[in-house]
C-alpha positions as a Markdown table, in Angstrom:
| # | Residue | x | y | z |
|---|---|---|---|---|
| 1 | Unk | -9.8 | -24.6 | -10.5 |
| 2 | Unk | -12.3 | -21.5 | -10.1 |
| 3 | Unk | -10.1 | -18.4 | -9.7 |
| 4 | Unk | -12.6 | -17.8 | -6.1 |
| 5 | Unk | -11.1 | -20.8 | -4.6 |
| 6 | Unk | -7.5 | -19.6 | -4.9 |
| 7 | Unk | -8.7 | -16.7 | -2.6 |
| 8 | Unk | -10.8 | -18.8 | -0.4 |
| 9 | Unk | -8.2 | -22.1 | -0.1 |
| 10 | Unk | -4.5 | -20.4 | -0.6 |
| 11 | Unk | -4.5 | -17.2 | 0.9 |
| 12 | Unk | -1.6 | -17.1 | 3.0 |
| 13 | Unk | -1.9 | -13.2 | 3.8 |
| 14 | Unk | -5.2 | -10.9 | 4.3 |
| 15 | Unk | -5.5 | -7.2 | 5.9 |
| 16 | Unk | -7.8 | -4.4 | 6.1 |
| 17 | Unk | -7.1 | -1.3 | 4.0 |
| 18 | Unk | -7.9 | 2.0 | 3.1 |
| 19 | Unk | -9.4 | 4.5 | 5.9 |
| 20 | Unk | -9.9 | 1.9 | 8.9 |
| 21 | Unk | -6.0 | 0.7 | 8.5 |
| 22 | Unk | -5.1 | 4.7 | 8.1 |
| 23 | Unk | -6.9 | 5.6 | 11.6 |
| 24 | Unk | -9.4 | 7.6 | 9.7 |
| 25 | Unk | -12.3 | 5.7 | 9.5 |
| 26 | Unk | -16.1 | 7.5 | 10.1 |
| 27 | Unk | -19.2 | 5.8 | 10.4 |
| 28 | Unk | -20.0 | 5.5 | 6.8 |
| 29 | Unk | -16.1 | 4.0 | 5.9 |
| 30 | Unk | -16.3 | 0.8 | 3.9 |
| 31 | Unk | -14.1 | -2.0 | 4.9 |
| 32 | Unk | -11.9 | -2.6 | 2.2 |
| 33 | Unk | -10.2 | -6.4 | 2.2 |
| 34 | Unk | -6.8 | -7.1 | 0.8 |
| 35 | Unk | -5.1 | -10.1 | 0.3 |
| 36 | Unk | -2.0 | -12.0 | -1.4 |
| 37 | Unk | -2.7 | -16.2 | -2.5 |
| 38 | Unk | -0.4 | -18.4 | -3.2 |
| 39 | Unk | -1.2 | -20.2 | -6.4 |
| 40 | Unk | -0.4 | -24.3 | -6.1 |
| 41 | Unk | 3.1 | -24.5 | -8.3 |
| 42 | Unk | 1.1 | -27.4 | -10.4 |
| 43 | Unk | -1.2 | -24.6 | -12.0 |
| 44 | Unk | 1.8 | -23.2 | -13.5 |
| 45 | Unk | 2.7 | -26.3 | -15.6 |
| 46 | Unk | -0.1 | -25.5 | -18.0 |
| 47 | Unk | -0.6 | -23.5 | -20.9 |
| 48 | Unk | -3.0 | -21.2 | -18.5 |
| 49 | Unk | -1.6 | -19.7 | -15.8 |
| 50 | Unk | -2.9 | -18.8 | -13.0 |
| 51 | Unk | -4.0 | -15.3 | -12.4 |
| 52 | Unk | -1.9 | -12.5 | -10.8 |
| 53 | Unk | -4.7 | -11.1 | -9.4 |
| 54 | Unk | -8.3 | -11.4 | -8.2 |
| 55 | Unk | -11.2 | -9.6 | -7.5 |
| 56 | Unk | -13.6 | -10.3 | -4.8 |
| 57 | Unk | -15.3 | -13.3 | -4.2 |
| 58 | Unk | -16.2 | -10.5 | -1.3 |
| 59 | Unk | -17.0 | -6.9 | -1.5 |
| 60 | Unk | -14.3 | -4.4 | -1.7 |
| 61 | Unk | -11.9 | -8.0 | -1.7 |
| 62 | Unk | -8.6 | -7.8 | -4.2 |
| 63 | Unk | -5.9 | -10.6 | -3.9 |
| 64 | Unk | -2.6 | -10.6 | -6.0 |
| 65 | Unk | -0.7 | -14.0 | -6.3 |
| 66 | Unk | 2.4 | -14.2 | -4.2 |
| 67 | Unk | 4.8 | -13.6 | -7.1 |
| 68 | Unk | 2.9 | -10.4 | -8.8 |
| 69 | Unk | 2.8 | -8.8 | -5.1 |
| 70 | Unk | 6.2 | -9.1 | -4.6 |
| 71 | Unk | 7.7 | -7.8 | -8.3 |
| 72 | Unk | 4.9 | -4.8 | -7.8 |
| 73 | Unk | 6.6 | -4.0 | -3.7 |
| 74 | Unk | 9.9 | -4.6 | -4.7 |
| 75 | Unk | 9.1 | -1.3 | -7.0 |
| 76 | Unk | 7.9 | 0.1 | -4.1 |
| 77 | Unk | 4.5 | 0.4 | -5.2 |
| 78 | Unk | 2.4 | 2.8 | -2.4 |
| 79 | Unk | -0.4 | 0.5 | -2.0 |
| 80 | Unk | 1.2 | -2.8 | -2.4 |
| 81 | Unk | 3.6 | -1.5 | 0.6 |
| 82 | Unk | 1.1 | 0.0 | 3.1 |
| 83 | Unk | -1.0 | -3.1 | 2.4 |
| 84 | Unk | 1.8 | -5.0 | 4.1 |
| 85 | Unk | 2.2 | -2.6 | 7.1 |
| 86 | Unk | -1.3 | -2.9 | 7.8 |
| 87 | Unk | -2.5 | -3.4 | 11.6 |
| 88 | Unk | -5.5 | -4.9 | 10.7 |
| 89 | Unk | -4.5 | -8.2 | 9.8 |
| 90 | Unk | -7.3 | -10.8 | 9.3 |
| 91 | Unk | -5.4 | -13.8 | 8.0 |
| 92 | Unk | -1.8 | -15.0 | 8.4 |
| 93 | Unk | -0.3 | -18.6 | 7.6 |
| 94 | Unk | 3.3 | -19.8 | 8.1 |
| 95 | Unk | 4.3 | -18.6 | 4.6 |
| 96 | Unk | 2.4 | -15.2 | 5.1 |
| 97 | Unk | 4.5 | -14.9 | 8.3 |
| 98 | Unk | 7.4 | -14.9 | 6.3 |
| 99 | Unk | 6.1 | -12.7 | 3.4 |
| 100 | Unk | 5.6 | -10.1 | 6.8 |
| 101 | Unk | 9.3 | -10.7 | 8.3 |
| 102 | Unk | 10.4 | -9.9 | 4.6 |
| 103 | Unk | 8.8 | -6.2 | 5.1 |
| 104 | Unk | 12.6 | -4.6 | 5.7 |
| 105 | Unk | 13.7 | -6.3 | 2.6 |
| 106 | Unk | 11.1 | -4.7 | 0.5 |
| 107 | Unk | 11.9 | -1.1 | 1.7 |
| 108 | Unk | 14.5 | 1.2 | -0.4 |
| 109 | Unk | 15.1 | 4.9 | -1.1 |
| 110 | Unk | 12.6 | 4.2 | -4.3 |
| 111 | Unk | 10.1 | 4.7 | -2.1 |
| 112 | Unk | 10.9 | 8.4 | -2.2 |
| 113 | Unk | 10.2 | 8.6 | -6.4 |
| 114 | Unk | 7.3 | 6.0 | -5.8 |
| 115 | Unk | 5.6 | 7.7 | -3.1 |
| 116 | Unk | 5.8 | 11.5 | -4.5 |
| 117 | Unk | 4.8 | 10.8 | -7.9 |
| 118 | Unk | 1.6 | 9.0 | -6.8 |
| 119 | Unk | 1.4 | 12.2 | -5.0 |
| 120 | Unk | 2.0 | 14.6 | -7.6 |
| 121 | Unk | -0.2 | 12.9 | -10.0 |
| 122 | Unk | -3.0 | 13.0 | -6.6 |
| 123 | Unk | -2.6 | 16.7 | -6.9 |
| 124 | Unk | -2.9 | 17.4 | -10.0 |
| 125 | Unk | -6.0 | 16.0 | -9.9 |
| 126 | Unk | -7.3 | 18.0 | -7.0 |
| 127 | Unk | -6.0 | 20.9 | -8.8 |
| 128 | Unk | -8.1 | 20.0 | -12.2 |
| 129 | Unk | -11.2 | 19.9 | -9.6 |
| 130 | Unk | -10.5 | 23.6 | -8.5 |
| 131 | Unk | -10.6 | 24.2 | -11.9 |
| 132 | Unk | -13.8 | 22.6 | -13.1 |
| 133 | Unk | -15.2 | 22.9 | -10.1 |
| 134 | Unk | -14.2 | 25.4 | -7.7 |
| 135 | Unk | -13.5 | 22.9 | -5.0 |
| 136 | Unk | -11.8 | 19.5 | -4.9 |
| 137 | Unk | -12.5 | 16.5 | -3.4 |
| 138 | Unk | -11.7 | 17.1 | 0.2 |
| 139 | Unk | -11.6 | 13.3 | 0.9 |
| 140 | Unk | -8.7 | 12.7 | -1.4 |
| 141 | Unk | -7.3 | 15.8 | -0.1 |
| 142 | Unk | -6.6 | 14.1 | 3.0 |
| 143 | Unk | -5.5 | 11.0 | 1.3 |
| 144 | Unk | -2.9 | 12.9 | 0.0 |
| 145 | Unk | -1.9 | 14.6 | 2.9 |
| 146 | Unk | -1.7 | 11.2 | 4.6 |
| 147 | Unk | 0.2 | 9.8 | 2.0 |
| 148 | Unk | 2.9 | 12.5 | 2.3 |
| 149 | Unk | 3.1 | 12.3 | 5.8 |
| 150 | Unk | 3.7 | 8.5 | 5.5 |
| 151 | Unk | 6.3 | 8.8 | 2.9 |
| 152 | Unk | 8.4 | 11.6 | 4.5 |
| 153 | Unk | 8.1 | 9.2 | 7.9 |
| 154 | Unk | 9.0 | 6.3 | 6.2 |
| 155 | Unk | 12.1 | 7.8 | 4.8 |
| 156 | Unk | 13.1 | 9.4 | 8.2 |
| 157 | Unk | 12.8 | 6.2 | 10.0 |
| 158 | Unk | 13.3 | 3.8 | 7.9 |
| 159 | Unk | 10.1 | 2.3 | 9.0 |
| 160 | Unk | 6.4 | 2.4 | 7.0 |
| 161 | Unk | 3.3 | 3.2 | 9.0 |
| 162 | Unk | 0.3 | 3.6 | 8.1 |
| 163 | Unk | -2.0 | 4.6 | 11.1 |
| 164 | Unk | -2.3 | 8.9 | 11.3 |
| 165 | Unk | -2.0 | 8.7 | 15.2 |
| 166 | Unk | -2.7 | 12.0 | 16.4 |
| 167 | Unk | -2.8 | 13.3 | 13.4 |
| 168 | Unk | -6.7 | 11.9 | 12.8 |
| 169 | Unk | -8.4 | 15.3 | 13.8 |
| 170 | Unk | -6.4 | 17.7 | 11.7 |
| 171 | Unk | -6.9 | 15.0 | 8.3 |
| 172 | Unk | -10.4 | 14.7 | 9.1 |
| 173 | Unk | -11.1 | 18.2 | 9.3 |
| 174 | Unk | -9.8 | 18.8 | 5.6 |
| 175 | Unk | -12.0 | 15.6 | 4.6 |
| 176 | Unk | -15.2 | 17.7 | 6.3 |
| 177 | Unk | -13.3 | 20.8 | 3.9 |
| 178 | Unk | -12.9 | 23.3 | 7.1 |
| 179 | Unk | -9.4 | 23.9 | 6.2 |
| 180 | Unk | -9.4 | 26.2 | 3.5 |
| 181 | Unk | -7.9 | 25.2 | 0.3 |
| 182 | Unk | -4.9 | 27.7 | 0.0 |
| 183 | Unk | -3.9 | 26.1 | 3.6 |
| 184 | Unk | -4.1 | 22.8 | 2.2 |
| 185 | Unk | -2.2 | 23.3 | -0.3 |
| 186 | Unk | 0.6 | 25.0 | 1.7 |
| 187 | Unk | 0.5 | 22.4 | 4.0 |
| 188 | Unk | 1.0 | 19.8 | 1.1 |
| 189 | Unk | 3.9 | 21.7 | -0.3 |
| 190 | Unk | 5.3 | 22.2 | 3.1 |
| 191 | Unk | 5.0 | 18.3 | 3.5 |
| 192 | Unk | 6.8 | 17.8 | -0.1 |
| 193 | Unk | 9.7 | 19.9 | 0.8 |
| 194 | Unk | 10.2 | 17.4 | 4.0 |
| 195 | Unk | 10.2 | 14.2 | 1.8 |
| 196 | Unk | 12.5 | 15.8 | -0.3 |
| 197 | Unk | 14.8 | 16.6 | 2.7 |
| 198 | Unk | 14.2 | 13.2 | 4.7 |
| 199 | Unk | 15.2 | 11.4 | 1.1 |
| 200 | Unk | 19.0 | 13.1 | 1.4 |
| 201 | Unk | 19.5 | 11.8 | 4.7 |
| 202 | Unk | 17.5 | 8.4 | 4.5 |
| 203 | Unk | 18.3 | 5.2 | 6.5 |
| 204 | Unk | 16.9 | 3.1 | 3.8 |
| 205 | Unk | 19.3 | 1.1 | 1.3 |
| 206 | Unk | 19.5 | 2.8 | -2.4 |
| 207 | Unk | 17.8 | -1.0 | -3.3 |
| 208 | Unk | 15.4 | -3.7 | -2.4 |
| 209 | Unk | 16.8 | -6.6 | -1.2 |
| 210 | Unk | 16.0 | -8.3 | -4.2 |
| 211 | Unk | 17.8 | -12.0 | -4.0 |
| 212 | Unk | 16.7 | -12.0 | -0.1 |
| 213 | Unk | 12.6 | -11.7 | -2.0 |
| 214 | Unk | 13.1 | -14.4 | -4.8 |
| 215 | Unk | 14.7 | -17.1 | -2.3 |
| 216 | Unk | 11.9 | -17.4 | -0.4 |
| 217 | Unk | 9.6 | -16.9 | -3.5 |
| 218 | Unk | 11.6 | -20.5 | -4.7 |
| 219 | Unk | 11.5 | -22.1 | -1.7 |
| 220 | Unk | 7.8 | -21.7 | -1.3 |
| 221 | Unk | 7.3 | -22.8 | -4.9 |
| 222 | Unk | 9.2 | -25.7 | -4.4 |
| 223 | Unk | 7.2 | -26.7 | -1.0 |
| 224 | Unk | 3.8 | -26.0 | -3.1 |
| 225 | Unk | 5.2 | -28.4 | -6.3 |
| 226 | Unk | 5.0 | -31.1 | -3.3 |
C-alpha cells in the first residue's frame, strides 16, 4: 500500500496549524496541514510496518499514525498537543471524535517541563542570533511568547488553547520587531516566572491518563483487524 494512501483513505483526524490556528496569521502565512491516520491493523502483521509518520502528499501536510501521536502527547509533546486543540479542524471521523474527547486524558503537570524547555531551547536560539547577528528572528520571538503564554494558561486552567485572542496586536507587533529587544526579553522572563508559579498551583493531574489512551488505542485496533 503507497504510504500517500494511508493519508488520503485512513485519516481519521486533520487540522490547520501553525500561525492561522494561533490567531496570528498575515497575508503572506502559509497554511500548514496536520493530521493523524490510522493504519489498517493487517499492515502490522508483516515484516514492514507501517510508518509512524508521513509527509505530504500536500504541501506543508505531516500525518503521524494513531499510535506514534498518542505515545509522543502522552509526553506532552508542545506540537503534538496544540495540534489537537486546534480550531481549525478540516477532517473528523467517528474514531477521530474520540481521539478529540480523549484531549483531558492527554493533559498532566508534564506539560509544565515540556512546554518550558521547548521554550528555553527557543531562546537560546534567539539569544545566539543577537550574538551573530545583532537582532533575532522577530517571528520566532513571538512564537515564543505565544508559546509561554499558552503554557502558563494551560496550567492555570487546566485547559490548552491555542488562539492569542486579544493578544494578536501586541505578538504581531514583536513579529514586525517594534518592541525593542530588552522588552521582549523582559516580557519573556516575566512570562517564565508565571508558568513557574501556575505549575505549584496546577489543576492538572501529576500524570496522563495513560490506560484511559491505550483502551481505546485496542479497541480501534481490534475494529480495524475486522
Amino acid at each position: 500500500m503507497p504510504f500517500e494512501s494511508l493519508v488520503r483513505d485512513h485519516t481519521i483526524y486533520a487540522c490547520v496549524m501553525g500561525s492561522r490556528a494561533f490567531g496570528l496569521a498575515t497575508d503572506t502565512s502559509d497554511t500548514d496541514r496536520r493530521g493523524v491516520f490510522l493504519a489498517p491493523t493487517p499492515l502490522f502483521w508483516r515484516f514492514e510496518k507501517p510508518p509512524t509518520h508521513i509527509e505530504g502528499p500536500a504541501e506543508e501536510q505531516f500525518s503521524w499514525e494513531l499510535e506514534r501521536f498518542c505515545e509522543l502527547a502522552l509526553r506532552a509533546n508542545p506540537n503534538i498537543l496544540e495540534c489537537l486543540h486546534s480550531p481549525l479542524v478540516e477532517h473528523v471521523d467517528a474514531t477521530g471524535r474520540e481521539l478529540l474527547a480523549l484531549r483531558g486524558a492527554f493533559l498532566s503537570r508534564q506539560v509544565h517541563e515540556t512546554f518550558t524547555r521547548y521554550a528555553l531551547g527557543q531562546r537560546k536560539k534567539l539569544e545566539a542570533d543577537i550574538r551573530l547577528h545583532g537582532a533575532p528572528r522577530w517571528k520566532h520571538a513571538m512564537h515564543l511568547l505565544r508559546l509561554l503564554m499558552s503554557a502558563r494558561d494551560v496550567l492555570r486552567t487546566g485547559t490548552l488553547t491555542i488562539d492569542v485572542g486579544d493578544r494578536r496586536d501586541a505578538l504581531l507587533a514583536v513579529k514586525r520587531g517594534e518592541v525593542p529587544w530588552p522588552e521582549v526579553e523582559s516580557w519573556m522572563t516575566r512570562l517564565a516566572t508565571e508558568t513557574d508559579e501556575a505549575a505549584a498551583r496546577t489543576p492538572l493531574p501529576a500524570e496522563p491518563d495513560r490506560a484511559r489512551v491505550e483502551d481505546f488505542l485496542v479497541r480501534v485496533r481490534r475494529v480495524s483487524a475486522g
